[in-house]
C-alpha positions as CSV (number, residue, x, y, z in Angstrom):
1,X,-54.1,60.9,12.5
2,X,-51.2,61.7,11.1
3,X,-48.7,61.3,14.7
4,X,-50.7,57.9,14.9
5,X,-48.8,56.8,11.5
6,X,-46.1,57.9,12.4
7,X,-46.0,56.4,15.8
8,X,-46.6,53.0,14.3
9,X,-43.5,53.7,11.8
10,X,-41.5,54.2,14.4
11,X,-42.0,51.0,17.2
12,X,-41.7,48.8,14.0
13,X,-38.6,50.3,12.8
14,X,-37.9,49.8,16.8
15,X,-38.7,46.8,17.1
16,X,-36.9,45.7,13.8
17,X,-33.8,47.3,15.2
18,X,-34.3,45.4,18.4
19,X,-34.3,42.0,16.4
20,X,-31.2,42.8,14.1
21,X,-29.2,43.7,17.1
22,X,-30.0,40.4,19.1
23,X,-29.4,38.5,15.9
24,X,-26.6,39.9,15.1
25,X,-25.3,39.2,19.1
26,X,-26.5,35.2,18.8
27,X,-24.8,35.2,15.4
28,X,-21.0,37.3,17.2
29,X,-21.4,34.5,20.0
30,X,-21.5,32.0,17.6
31,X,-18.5,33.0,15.5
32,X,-16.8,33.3,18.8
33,X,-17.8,29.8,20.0
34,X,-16.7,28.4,16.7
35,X,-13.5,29.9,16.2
36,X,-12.4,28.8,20.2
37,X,-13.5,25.6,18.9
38,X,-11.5,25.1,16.3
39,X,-8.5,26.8,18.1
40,X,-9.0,24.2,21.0
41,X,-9.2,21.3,18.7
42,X,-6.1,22.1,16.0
43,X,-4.1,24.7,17.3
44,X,-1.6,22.2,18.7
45,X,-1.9,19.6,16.1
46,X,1.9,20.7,14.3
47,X,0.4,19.9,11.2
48,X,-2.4,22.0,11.2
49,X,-1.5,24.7,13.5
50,X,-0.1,27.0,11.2
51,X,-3.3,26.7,8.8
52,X,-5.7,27.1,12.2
53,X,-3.4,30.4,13.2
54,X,-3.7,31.8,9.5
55,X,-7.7,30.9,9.5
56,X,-8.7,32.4,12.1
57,X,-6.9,35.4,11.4
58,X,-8.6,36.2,8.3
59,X,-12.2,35.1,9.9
60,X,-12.7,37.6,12.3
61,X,-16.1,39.2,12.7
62,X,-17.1,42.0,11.3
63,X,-16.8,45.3,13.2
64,X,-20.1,46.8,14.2
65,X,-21.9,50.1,12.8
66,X,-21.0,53.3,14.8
67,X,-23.2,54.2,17.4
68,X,-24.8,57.2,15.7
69,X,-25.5,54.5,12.9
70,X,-27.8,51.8,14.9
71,X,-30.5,54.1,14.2
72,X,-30.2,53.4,10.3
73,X,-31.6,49.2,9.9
74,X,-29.6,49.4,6.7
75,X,-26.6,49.6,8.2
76,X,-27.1,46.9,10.7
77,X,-28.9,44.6,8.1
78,X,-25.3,44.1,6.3
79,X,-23.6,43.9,9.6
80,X,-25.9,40.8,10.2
81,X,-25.4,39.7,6.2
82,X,-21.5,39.9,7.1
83,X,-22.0,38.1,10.5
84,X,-24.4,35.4,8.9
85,X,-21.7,34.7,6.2
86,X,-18.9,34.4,9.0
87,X,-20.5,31.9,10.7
88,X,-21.4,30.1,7.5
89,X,-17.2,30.3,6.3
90,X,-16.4,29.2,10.1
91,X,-18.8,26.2,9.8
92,X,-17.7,25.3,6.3
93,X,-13.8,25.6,7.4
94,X,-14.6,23.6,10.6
95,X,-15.7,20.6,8.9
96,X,-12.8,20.8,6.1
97,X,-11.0,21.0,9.1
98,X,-12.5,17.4,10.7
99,X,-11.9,16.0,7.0
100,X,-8.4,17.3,6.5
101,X,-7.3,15.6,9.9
102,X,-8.9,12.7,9.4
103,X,-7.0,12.4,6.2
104,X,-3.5,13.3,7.8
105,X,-4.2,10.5,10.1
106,X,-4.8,8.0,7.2
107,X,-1.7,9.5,5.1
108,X,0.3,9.4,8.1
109,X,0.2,5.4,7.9
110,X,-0.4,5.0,4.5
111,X,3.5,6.7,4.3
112,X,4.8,5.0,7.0
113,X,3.4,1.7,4.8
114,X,5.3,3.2,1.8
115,X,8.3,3.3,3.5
116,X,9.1,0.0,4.5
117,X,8.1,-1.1,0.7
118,X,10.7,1.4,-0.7
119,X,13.3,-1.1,1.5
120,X,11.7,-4.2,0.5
121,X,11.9,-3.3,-2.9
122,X,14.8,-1.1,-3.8
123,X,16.7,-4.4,-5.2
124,X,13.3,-6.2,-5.8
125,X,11.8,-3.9,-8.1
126,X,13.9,-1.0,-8.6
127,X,11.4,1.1,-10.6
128,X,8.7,0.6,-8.1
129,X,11.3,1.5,-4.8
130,X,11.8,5.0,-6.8
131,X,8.3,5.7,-7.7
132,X,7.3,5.0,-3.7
133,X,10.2,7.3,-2.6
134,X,8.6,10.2,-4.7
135,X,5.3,9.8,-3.5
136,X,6.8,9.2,0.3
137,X,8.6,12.4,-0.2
138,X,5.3,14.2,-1.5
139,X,3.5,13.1,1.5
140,X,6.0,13.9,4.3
141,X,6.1,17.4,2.8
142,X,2.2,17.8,3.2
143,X,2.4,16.0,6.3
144,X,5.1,18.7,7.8
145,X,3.4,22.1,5.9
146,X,0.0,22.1,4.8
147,X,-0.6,24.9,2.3
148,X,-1.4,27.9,4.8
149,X,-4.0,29.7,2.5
150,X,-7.1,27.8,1.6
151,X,-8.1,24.8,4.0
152,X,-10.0,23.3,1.1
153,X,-6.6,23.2,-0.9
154,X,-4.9,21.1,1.7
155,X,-7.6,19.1,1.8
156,X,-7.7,18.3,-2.0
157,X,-3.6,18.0,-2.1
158,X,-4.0,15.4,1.1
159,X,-6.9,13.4,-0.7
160,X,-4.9,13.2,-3.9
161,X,-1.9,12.5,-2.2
162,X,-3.7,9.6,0.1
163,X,-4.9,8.4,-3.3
164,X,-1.7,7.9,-5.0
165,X,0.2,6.1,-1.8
166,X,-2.8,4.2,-1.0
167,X,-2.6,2.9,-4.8
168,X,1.1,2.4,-4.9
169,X,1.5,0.7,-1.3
170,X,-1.4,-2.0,-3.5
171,X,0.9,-2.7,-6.3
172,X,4.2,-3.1,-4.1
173,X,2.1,-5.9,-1.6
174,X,1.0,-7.3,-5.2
175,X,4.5,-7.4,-6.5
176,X,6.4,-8.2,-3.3
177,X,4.1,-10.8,-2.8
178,X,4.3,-12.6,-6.1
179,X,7.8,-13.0,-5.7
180,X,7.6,-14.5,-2.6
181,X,4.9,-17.2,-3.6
182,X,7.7,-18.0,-6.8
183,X,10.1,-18.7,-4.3
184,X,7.6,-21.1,-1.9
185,X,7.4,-22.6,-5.3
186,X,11.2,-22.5,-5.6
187,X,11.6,-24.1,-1.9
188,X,8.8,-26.6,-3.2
189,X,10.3,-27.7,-6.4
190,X,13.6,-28.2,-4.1
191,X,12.3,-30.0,-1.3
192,X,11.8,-33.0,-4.4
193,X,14.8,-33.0,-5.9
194,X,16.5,-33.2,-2.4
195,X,14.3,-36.3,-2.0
196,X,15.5,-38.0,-5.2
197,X,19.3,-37.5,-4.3
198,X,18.7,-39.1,-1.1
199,X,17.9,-42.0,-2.6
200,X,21.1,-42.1,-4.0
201,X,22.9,-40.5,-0.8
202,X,26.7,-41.9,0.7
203,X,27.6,-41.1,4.1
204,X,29.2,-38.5,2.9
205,X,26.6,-37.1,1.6
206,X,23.9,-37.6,4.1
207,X,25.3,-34.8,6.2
208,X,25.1,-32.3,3.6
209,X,21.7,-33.6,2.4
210,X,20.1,-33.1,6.0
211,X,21.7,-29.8,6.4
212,X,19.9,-28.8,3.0
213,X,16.9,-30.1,4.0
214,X,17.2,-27.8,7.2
215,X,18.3,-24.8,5.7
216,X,14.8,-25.4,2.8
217,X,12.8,-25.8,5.9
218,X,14.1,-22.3,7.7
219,X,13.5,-20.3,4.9
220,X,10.0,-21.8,4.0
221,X,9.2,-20.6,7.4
222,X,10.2,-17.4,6.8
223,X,8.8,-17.1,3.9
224,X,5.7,-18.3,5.0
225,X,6.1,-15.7,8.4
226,X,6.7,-12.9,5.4
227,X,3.8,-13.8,3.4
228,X,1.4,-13.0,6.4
229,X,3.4,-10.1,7.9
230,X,5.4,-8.5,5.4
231,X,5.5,-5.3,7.3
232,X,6.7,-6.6,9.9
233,X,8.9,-9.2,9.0
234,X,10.8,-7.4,6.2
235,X,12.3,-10.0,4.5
236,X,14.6,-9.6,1.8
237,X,13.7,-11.6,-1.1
238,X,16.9,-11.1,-3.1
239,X,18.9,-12.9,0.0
240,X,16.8,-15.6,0.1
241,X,17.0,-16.2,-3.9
242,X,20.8,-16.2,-3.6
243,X,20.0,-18.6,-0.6
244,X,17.9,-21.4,-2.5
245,X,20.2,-20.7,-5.9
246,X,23.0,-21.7,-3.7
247,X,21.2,-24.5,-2.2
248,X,19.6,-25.7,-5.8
249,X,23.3,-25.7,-7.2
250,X,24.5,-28.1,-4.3
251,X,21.7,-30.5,-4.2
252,X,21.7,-30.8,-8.0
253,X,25.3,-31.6,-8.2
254,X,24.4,-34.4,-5.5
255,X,21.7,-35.6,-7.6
256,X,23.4,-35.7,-10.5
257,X,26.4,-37.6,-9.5
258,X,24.7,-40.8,-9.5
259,X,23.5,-40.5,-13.2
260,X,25.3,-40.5,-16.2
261,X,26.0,-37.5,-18.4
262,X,23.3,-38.0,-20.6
263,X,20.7,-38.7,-17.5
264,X,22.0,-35.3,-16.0
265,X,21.6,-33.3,-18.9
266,X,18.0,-35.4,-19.6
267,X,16.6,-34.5,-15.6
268,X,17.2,-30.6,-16.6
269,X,15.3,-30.7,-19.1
270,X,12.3,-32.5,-17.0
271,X,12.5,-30.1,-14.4
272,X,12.1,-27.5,-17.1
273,X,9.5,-28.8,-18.2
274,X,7.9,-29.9,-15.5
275,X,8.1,-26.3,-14.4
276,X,6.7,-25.0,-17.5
277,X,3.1,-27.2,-17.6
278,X,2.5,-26.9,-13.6
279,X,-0.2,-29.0,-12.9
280,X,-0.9,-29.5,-16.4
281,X,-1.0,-32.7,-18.9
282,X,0.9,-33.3,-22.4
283,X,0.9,-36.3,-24.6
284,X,3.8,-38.8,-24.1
285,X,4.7,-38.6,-27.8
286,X,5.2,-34.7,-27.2
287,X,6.8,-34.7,-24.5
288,X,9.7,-37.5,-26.0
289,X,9.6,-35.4,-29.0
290,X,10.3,-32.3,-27.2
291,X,13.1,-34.1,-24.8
292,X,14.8,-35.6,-27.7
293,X,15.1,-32.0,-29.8
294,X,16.6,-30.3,-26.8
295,X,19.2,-32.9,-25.6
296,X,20.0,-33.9,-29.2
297,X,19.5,-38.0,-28.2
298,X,17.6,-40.2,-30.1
299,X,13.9,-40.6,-29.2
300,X,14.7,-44.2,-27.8
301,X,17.5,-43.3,-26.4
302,X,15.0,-40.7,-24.2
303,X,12.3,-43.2,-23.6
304,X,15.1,-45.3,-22.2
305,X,16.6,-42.8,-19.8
306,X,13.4,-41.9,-18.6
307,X,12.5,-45.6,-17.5
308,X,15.9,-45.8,-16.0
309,X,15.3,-42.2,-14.0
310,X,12.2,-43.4,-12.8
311,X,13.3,-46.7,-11.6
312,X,16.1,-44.9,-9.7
313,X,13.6,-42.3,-8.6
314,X,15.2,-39.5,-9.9
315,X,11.4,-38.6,-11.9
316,X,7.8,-39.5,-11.6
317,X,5.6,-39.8,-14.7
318,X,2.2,-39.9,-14.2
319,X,0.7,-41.7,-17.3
320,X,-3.2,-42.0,-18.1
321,X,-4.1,-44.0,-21.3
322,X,-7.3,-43.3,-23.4
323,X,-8.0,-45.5,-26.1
């Protein structure tokens, strides 16, 4: 009875030894199959190669109990425990790995973004050139060197990195682009005044009026061009200011030749305003008021010059009476 018991012991403590030794094989293979994996699919990636070289270094499998040990299921219980926790670390690093060069991809172009906004606004917007430098600077250092140690800390210095550019690049198309639609506005507001002088024109002036009106229409195509592609078309905004301040100086000293001093110095003051309220109404009797205060004339005196103004076509007043 007693070499029956015995007997039993034994083939199960067999066969338990037979399964930990072919799990422990399936689970070698597949530490092996995942670390040529991941050497096949990063090793040559320069940004990552250094972190796949370090990884894999420190993820070898286990060594295997001594032979005289198989014997003992203990020991080869922890050799699978250490095999099953390789292949769990591999897996984990694998898909950080699938993350983190995902990210580097999006970074990549997220920088390269950041880069040409740094040009567009170094004169622009100083502040926000300097602040996109830094962060371009950041990134191209994570770009070049990933931290070696941790995959999961690369990972979380790329994310937060992405995060900030991806942010920034928002605020410099927001900015960039507000400017440019002031100046369309700018071009706009030109494009009338150039039509009142040339009701006014000489032959002398003609020329210069039609070469205004060329030079407005060139850069309201670029501007336009930059407001869809401003990437690509990198226009500098400061130039073109100087351009239409230049232009706006010229066609108002046109204009104003054919008025009077006090009609001059009364149309400035309409285009202020007319600036200032957009597209919206004010009462005659304010307006006058406000007119008279700033030009020091009387308040006929305004009334007066702004019927004359109109009748040369130098302004337009839209008038709607409610009793």
């Amino acid at each position: 009875m007693t070499e029956v018991v015995v007997e039993t012991r034994e083939r199960a403590d067999l066969g338990k030894l037979e399964m930990l030794i072919k799990r422990a094989n399936e689970l070698k293979t597949s530490i092996e199959a995942l670390a040529r994996a991941i050497e096949s699919k990063y090793s040559a990636d320069p940004r990552l190669g250094s972190i796949v070289k370090n990884l894999l270094k420190t993820a070898q499998p286990p060594e295997p109990p001594s032979d005289q040990l198989l014997s003992v299921s203990s020991s080869l219980e922890k050799y699978v425990n250490a095999l099953e926790f390789g292949v769990k670390t591999l897996t984990t690093y694998a898909i950080t790995l699938d993350k983190l060069y995902e990210d580097l991809d999006k970074l990549e172009k997220e920088v390269a973004e950041l880069v040409v906004w740094e040009e567009l606004l170094r004169n622009l917007a100083p502040h926000l050139a300097s602040e996109a430098s830094r962060l371009a600077s950041r990134a191209q250092r994570l770009l070049s060197q990933p931290p070696l140690d941790e995959p999961k800390r690369a990972l979380d210095e790329v994310e937060t990195s992405l995060k900030e550019v991806r942010s920034h690049n928002r605020v410099c198309r927001t900015v960039y682009t507000n400017r440019l639609n002031e100046l369309l506005s700018t071009v706009s507001q030109l494009a009338k005044t150039l039509k009142r002088a040339s009701k006014v024109q000489t032959p002398v002036e003609a020329g210069k009026l039609l070469a205004h009106e060329e030079a407005l229409r060139k850069l309201e195509e670029k501007l336009e061009e930059a407001s869809r592609r401003p990437l690509e078309v990198k226009l500098d905004l400061v130039a073109v200011k100087k351009d239409l301040e230049s232009i706006e100086r010229e066609i108002s000293e046109l204009a104003e030749s054919a008025l009077s001093a006090e009609e001059s110095s009364l149309a400035r003051e309409l285009e202020r305003v007319a600036r200032a309220l957009d597209t919206r109404a004010v009462s005659f009797m304010s307006l006058v008021e406000s007119l008279s205060r700033r030009s020091g004339l009387p308040i006929e005196k305004v009334c007066y010059l702004i019927y004359l103004m109109e009748k040369k076509g130098f302004v337009t007043l839209e008038v709607r009476v409610k009793v």
